[in-house]
N, C-alpha and C positions, 0 to 999 in steps of 0.2 A: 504494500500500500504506500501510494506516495505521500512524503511528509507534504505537510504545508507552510508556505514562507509564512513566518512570521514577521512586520516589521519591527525593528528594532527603533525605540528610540535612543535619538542622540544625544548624551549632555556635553553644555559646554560652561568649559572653567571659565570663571569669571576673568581671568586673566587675559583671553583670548577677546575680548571684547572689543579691547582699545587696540589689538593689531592694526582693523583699516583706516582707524585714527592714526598711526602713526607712520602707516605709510602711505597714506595722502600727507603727511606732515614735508615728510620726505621726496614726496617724487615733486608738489606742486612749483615748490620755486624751482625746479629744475626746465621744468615744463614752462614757468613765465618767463625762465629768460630763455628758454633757446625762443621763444614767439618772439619778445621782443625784441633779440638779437636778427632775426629773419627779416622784422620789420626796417631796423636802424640798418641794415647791410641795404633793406632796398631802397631805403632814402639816400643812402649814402652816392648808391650805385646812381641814380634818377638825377641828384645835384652834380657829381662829376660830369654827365652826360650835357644837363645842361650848362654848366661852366665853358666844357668843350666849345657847343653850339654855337657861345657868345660869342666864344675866342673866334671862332670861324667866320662869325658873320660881320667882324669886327675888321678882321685883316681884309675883309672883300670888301666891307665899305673904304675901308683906305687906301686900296689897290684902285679903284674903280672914281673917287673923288679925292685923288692926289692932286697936288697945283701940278705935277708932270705926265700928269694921265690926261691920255686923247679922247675922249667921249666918243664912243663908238657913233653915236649919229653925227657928231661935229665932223668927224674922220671923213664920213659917206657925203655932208654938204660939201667939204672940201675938193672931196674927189669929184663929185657931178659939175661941181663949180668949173673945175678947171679943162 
């Protein structure tokens, strides 16, 4: 004849209690800084990029409205002129 399962209950030590208290204590600040580390690296990444941009559109404005630079349309009136 087949036994029958009985369930068993489980106790638990009162000690066991404060485990996931304490390692939520533990993993949490670990978890806020790599987030916030992830954030500050893509601000970081986003303001370099735009610094670059500046610097680019900075040397073409002075390339382009030097007292020695020919204005590409001034160049073309000169040339149909003559």
């Amino acid at each position: 004849m087949p036994r029958k399962h009985t369930p068993r209950t489980v106790t638990r030590s009162p000690a066991l209690g404060g485990q996931g208290l304490v390692e939520f204590a533990l993993v949490v600040p670990f978890a806020v800084m790599l987030i916030f580390g992830v954030i500050s690296l893509g601000l970081w990444v986003f303001y370099q990029q735009q610094v670059t941009n500046v610097a680019r559109e900075a040397a073409r404005f002075a390339a382009i409205h030097s007292s020695t630079a020919i204005c590409p349309t001034a160049a073309l009136a000169i040339s149909w002129a003559n």
